[in-house]
N, C-alpha and C positions, 0 to 999 in steps of 0.2 A: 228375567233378563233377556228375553227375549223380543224385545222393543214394540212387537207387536201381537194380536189375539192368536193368530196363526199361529204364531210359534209354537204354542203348547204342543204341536205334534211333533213338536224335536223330545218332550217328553217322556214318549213314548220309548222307553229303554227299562234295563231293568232297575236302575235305581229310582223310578216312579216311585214305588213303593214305599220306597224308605223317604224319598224328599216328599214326598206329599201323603204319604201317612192314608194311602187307597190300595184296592185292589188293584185296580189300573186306570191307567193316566185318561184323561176325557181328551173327547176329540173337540177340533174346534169350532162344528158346527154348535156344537152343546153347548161351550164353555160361549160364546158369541148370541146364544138364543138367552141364555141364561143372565146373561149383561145386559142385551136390551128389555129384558121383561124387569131387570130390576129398576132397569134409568131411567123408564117410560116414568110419564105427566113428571117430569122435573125434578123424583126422586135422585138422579146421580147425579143434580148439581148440590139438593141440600145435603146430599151425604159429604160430598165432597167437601161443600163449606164447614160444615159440622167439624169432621175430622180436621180440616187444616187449622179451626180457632179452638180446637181440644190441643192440639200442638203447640200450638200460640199460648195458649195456658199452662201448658208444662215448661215451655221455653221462663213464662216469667215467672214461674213458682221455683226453678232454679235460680233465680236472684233473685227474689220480692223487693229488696231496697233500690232496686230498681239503678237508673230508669233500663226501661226493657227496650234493646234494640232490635229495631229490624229493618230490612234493606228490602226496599220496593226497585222495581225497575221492569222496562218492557221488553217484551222478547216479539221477536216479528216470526211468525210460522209461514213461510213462502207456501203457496200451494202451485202443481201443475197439474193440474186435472184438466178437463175439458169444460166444465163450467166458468160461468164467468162472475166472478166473486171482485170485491172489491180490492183497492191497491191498496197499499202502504208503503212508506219509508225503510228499506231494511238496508242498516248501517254496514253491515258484513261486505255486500253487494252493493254500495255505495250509489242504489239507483233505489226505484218504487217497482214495487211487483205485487203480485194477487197472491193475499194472504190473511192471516187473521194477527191482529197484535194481541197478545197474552203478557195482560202486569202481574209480574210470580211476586210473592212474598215472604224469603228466608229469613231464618234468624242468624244473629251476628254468628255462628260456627258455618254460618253456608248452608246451611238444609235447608230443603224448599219446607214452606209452610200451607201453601196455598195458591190458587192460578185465577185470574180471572180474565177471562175469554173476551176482547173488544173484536167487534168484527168491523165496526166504522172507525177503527185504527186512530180513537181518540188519544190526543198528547195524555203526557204524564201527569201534569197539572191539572187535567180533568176529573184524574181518578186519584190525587194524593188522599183528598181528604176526605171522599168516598170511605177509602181502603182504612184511615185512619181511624173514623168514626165506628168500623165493621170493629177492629180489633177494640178498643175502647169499649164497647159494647159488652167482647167476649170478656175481658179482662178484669171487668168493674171501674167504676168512676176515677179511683182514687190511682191507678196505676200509671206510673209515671212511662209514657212512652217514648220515645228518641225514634224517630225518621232516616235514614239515609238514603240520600238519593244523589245521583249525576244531576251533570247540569240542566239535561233536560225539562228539571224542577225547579232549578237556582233563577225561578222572575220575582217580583217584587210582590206581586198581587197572592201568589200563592207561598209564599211567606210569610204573609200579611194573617193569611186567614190559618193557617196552623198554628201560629204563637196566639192570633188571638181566641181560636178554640182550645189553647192550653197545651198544645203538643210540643213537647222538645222536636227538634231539627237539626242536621248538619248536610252541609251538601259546598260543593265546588262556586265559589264567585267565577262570576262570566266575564270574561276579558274585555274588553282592555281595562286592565288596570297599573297602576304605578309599579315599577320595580324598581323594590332598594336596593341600596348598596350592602356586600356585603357584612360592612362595620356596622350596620344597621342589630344585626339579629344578634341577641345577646347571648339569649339562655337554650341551651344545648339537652338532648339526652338521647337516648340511644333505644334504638326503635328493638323490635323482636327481631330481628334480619340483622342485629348489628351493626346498623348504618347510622352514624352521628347526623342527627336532625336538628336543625337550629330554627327559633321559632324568633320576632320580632314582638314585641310586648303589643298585646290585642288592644282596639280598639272598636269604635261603633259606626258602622256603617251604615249612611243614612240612605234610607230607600228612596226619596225622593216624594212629591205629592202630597206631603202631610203624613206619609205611612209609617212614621219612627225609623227608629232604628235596631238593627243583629247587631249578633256581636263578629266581630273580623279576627281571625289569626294568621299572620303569613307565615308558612313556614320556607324552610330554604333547604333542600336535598342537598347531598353529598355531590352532587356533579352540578351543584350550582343552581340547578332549577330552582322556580320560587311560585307554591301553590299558595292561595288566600283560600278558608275556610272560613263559609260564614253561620251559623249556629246561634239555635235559640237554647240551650243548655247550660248547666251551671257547673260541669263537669270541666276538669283539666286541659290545658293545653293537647297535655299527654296523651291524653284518652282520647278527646279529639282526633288528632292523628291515628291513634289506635282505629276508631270505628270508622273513617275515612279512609284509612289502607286498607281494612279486615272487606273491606266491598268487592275486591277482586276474590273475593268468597264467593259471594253472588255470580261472577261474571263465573270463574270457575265450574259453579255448577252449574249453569246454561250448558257451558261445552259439555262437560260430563253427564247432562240429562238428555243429549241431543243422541251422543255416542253410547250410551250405555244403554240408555234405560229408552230413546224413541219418542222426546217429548214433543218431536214434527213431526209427527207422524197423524195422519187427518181422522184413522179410527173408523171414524160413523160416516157414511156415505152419500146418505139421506140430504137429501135439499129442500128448503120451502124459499118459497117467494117473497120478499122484501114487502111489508104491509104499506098502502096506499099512504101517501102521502107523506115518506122516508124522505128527509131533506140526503140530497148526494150531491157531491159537485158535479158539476154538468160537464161532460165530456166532450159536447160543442165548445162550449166556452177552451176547456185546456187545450184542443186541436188547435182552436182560433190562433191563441195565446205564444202555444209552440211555432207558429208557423212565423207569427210577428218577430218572434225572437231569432228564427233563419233570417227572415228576409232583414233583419237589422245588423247581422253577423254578415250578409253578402254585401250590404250598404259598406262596415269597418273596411272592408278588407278592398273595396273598388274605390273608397277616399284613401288609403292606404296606398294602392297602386298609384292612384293618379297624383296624389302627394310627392311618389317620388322619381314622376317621368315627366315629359314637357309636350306640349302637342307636336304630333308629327312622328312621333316615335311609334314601332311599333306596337300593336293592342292596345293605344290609345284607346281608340273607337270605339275598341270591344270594351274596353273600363269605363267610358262614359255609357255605352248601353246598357251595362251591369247595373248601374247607379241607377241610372232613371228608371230600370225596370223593378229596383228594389224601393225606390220609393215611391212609387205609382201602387206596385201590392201593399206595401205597409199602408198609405191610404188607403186603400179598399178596406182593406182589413180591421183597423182602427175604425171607417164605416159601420162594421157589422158587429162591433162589439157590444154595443148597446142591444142589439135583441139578443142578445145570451145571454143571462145570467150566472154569476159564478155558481151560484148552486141553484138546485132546482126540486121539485118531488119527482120520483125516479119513476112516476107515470108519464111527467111531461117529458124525457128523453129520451133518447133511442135507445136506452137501457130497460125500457118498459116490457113486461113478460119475459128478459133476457137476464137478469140480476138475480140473483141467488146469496143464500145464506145456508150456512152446514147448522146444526140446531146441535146445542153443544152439552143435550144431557150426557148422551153416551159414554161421549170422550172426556166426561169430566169424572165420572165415574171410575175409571180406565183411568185417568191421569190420579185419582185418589190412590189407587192400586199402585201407582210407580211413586206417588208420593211415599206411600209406607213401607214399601221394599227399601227405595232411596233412606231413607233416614233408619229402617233393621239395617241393612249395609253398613251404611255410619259407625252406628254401634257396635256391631258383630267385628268389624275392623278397629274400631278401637279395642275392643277388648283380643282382640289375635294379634295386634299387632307388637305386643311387648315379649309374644314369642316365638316372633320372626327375626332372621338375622336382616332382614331388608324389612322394616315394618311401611315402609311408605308404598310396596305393593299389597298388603292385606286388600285391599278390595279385589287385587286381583285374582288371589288364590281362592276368598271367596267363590268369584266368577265360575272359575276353573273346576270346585269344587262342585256347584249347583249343577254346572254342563257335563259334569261327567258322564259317560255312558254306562259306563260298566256298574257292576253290584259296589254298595258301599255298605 
């Protein structure tokens, strides 16, 4: 619980002994020589994998009659280093920054199962059915698997191609869509939170282009709201809803792998260079792009002024030479858009010899390692927790209990 390799030298107390079953505690030049000779040539990615689709396997050999869920979604790891790594979309921060996107893979209780590291910050849709086919693989043919994902998955084309490789689905329909009236929702039940949910009787949602149709459920929350759920399953309204709520599982343990366990944390330090002929978006082009969208924001706002003054007034002049000087650059600019290219190979732009990638044996290794503390955690607190007077801290007395200093 020490989020990072270093930490072992907090260790270094007298209950070493007893929590690690040594004479004494290693230091972390050791414990960090010892990690990278085992992750070298891509050993701590396939341990990694290994162990998370052994997990995946125990996950569905607890309910074989299936179908076995699990909840994909992408995590953005911000980096601030001094290298200059690729950007991404990170929702928290409501902008793009230099990072790596990691799509984790929990089971319906929330335990991570597995991380897989994008460093080109590919949608989710890129890697659904990647991720699906990996666990199908580990699981055997016949296991019936269920998807849950946000919207970020809810398009047409990659629900298309999951129902028709045979994967159950459930995920959020993407707005706008129709809201009924209350009289609408007939049939009622009562969620694990106690909160009366009213569902409107499903129907078939056609995707458009010849691609068939999901199935549709709207439900209607207790303060009115009204979500549609669209799903390739033959399981219950109820359940529905079930494994749709149960995803703030997922979002849950992001926070709690960020806080506890260090799952941003960059690890391996090591950089190689982007291989020749890496498609990236061109960074002339996105300068171009931003710049047209100022100068078309100083355009709004100088037809805006002069909209609502008359000539002769003062700052007239200056509102007319606002305008003209904003659309004299927007032509230039619009000019030079044709020799850019939105994307480019990252030899032809000024990101060449400057572009870096972190190479992600190490830390995947490393993330194996917080994977199976996180999920011994789990367990150890279910089982202490029925005898605690507060059982919803057991992960904390855990905590408290591994940091201890003193003799135990």
């Amino acid at each position: 619980g020490q989020r990072v390799v270093e930490g072992v030298r907090r260790l270094a107390t007298p209950s070493a002994s007893a929590l690690l079953r040594v004479r004494r505690a290693p230091s972390a030049t050791w414990v960090r020589r010892q990690l990278g000779l085992l992750a070298a040539d891509h050993r701590g990615e396939r341990f990694h994998a290994t162990m998370g689709l052994e997990l995946a396997r125990a996950s569905h050999a607890s309910d074989p009659e299936g179908p076995s869920v699990f909840y994909v979604d992408g995590h953005m790891r911000p980096y601030t280093g001094q290298e200059v790594v690729r950007k991404g979309w990170r929702m928290q921060d409501r902008r793009v920054r230099p990072g790596i996107t990691d799509y984790y893979v929990h089971d319906e209780d929330g335990r991570p199962l597995l991380r897989v590291d994008v460093p080109a910050h590919d949608s989710l849709t890129t890697w659904l059915t990647p991720i699906a086919e990996t666990l199908r693989d580990a699981l055997g043919p016949e296991a019936r698997i269920l998807l849950a994902f946000d919207r970020g998955g809810a398009f047409p084309e990659q629900m298309v191609d999951l129902r028709d490789r045979g994967f159950d689905f459930v995920t959020y329909e993407r707005k706008p869509y129709r809201t009924l009236p209350a009289s609408a929702f007939k049939d009622t039940f009562t969620d694990a939170f106690g909160e009366t949910v009213a569902w409107h009787e499903e129907h078939r949602r056609n995707l458009g282009a010849g691609r068939g149709r999901v199935r549709c459920v709207p439900f209607r929350m207790a303060d009115g709201h009204q979500v549609n759920v669209l799903a390739i399953s033959v399981v219950k309204p109820e359940r529905l809803y079930e494994i749709v709520r149960g995803r703030w599982a997922q979002e849950n343990g992001f926070k709690h792998g960020v806080a506890r366990w260090g799952i941003n944390q960059l690890d391996g330090r090591t950089t190689a260079p982007y291989p020749p002929g890496t498609i990236i978006p061109s960074p002339e082009r996105r300068r171009l792009d931003e710049a047209i969208r100022i100068e078309r924001a100083r355009e709004g706002r100088a037809r805006r002024e002069l909209a609502r003054g008359e000539p002769g007034q003062p700052n007239w002049a200056l509102w007319e030479a606002e305008l003209a000087e904003a659309l004299a650059l927007q032509a230039e600019f619009q000019a030079y858009r044709p020799a850019f290219p939105v994307h480019a190979p990252v030899e032809e732009t000024e990101l060449a010899g400057k572009l870096v990638q972190h190479p992600g044996e190490y830390k995947a290794l490393i993330d194996a390692v917080r994977v199976a503390a996180a999920n011994a955690e789990a367990y150890l607190a279910y089982l202490l927790g029925e005898y605690l007077k507060r059982p919803a801290e057991a992960k904390r007395v855990l905590q408290n209990l591994m940091q201890a200093p003193g003799a135990i």
